[in-house]
N, C-alpha and C positions, 0 to 999 in steps of 0.2 A: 219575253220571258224565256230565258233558256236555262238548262238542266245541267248541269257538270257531273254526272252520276261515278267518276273515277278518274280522284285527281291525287297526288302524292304534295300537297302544301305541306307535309310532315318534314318534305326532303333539306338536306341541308344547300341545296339548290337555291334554298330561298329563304335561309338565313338574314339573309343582307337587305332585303326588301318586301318580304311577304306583304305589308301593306297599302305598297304600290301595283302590287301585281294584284292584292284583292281590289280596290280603285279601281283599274283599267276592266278588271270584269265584270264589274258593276255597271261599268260604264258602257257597256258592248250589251246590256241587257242580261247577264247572266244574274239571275234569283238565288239558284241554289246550288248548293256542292257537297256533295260525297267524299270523304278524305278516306283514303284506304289505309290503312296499319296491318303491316305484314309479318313484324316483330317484335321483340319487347321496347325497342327506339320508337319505333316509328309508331305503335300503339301507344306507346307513352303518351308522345307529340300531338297525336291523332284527338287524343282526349282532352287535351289541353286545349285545342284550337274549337273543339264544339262546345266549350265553358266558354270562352271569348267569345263567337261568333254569332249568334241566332240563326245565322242561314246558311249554315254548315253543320253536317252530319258527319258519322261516320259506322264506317265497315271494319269491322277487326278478325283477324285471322292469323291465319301462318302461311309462309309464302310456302310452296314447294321445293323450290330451287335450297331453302335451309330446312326441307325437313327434319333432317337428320340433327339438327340440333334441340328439336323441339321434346320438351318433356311434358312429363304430365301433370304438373302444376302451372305448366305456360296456358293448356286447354283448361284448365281449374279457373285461373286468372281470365282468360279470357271471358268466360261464363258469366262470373262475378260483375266484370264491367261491363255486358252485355246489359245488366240490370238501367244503367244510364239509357233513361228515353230517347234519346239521340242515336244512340248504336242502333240504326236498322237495318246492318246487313250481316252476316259470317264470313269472312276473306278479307284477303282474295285469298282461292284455294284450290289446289287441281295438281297438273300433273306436267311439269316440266323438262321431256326428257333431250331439250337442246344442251344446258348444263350439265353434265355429270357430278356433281359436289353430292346428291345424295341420291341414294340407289334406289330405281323404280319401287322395288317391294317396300322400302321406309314411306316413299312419297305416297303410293298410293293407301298404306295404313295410315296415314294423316290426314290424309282427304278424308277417306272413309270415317276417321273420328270425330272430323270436324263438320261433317253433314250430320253425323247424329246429334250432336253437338245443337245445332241451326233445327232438328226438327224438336228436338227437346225444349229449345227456347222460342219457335214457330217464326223463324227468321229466318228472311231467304238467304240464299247465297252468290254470291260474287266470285264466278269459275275461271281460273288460269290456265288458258292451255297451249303449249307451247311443242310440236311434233309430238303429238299422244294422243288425237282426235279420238284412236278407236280406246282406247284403255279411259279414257275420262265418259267418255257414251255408255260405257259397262257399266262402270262405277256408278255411273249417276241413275242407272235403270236398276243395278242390284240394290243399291241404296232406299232405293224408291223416291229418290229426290225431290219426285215432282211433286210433291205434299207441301213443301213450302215453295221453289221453284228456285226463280233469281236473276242472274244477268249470265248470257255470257261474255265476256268482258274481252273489250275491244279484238271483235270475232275476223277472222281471215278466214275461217272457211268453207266450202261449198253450198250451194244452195242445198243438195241432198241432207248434206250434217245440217246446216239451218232449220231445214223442217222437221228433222229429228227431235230440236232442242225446244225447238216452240211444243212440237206435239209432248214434252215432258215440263210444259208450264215454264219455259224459260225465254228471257228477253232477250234480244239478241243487240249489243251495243256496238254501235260503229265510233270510230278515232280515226285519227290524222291519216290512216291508212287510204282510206277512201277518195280520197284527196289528192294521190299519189296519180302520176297520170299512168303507168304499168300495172296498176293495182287493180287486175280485171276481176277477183270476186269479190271480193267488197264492194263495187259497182255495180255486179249484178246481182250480190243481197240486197243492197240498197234500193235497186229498181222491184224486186220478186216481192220481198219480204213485206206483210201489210202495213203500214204507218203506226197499227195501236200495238204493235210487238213490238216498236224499234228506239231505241235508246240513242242517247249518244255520249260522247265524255273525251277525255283530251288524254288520259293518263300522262298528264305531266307528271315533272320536267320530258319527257320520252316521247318518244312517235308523233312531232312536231309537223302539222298540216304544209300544206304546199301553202302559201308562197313564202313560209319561216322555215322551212325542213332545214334540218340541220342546226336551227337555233331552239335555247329552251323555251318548253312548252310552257305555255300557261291557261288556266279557265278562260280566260277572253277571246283563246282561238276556236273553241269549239262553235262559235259562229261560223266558222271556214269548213267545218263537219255540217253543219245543218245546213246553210248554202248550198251544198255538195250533193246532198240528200234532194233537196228541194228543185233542183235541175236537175238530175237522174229521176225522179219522181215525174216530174214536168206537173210542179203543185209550189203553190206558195210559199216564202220562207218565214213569214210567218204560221201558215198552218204545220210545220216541221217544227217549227219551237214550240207554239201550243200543247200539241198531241204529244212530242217528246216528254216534255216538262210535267204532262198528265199522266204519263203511262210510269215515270220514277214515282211522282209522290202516290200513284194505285199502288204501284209494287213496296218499295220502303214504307206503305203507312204513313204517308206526312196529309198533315189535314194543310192545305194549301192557305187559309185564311189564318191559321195562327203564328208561320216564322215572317209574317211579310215586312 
């Protein structure tokens, strides 16, 4: 039983086959999946795929990287459709400052609206961060985030920032990064960090595990993340899928006996 807690099947990556590529993860043991929607597309899509699917969720937000196009009828909208049982996350959202397309002070007023946002509706959040560790760590302690908590989504870094994010009720999710044979902290959150904090997820099509790096991602490699965890762990690869798969449906609210 494994957990996909942050996949993009929204993308148009997987136009041409989405249902071979859900097949193959079924087929690898993957149960359940988290679909992220970062925009008005990809939330559209997001929404569409958890009316089709029974064992797929999803997470709706605003990406960072487009802050600046975001209005206040998109966080209106988004609110709205949080109302669907399914929506159990707010994101992905955070703080981007590898792109420049929108300026720090927009990005971090959108984050900041969209955690109020997640505690108004008592849903956690799915954090992006991308060179801004110390500006998303503020944010998320002025906000008071840790009321509802979240993920932070597929995490690169340090053990110090890790225990930060746990001690403010946050998950900390590992992807294809870890897997990576240069990739020394993600290997040693994955060895530090306890098993009932630790997530996992593929964020395909993107950050594509070793021995497919470079090709697209899909749900069915996040078994190459748990494997990875479970020999850095030096523990079972089934108690890594277990405990994974139990720590999303604690955090998301999925009662585990009713999507099976």
């Amino acid at each position: 039983m494994l957990f996909d807690t942050h996949a993009h099947l929204n993308a148009h990556q997987y136009e041409e086959d989405l249902q071979e590529v859900i097949d193959r993860a079924m087929s690898e043991g993957v149960t359940k999946i988290v679909v992220v929607g970062f925009d008005r597309p990809t939330i559209t899509r997001a929404m569409e795929l958890i009316d089709q699917y029974d064992f797929i969720y999803a997470a709706i937000g605003w990406h960072p990287v487009d802050a600046i196009d975001m209005k206040d009828e998109d966080l209106q909208w988004i609110e709205k459709l949080s109302q669907h049982e399914k929506v159990v996350a707010i994101g992905e959202m955070g703080l981007d400052y590898y792109w420049d397309k929108s300026p720090k002070e927009v990005q971090q007023e959108v984050f900041r609206k969209q955690i109020r946002l997640a505690k108004k509706l008592k849903l956690p959040i799915v954090i992006h961060n991308r060179d801004a560790t110390e500006d998303v760590v503020t944010i998320l302690k002025e906000e008071d985030a840790q009321t509802v908590g979240g993920i932070m989504h597929c995490f690169t870094g340090s053990i110090e920032v890790a225990h930060q994010c746990l001690n403010m009720n946050f998950y900390i999710s590992l992807g294809g990064p870890v897997t990576f044979k240069n990739a020394k902290k993600p290997k040693e959150v994955a060895k530090e960090i306890p098993l009932d904090k630790l997530l996992i997820e593929t964020d395909c099509p993107y950050l594509t595990p070793h021995p497919f790096r470079g090709k697209r991602n899909e749900p069915g490699y996040v078994k190459y993340i748990a494997e990875q965890i479970a020999e850095l762990k030096n523990i079972s690869y089934e108690e890594v899928a277990r405990q994974t798969t139990q720590n999303a449906e604690k955090l998301f609210g999925i009662n585990r006996h009713k999507h099976m």
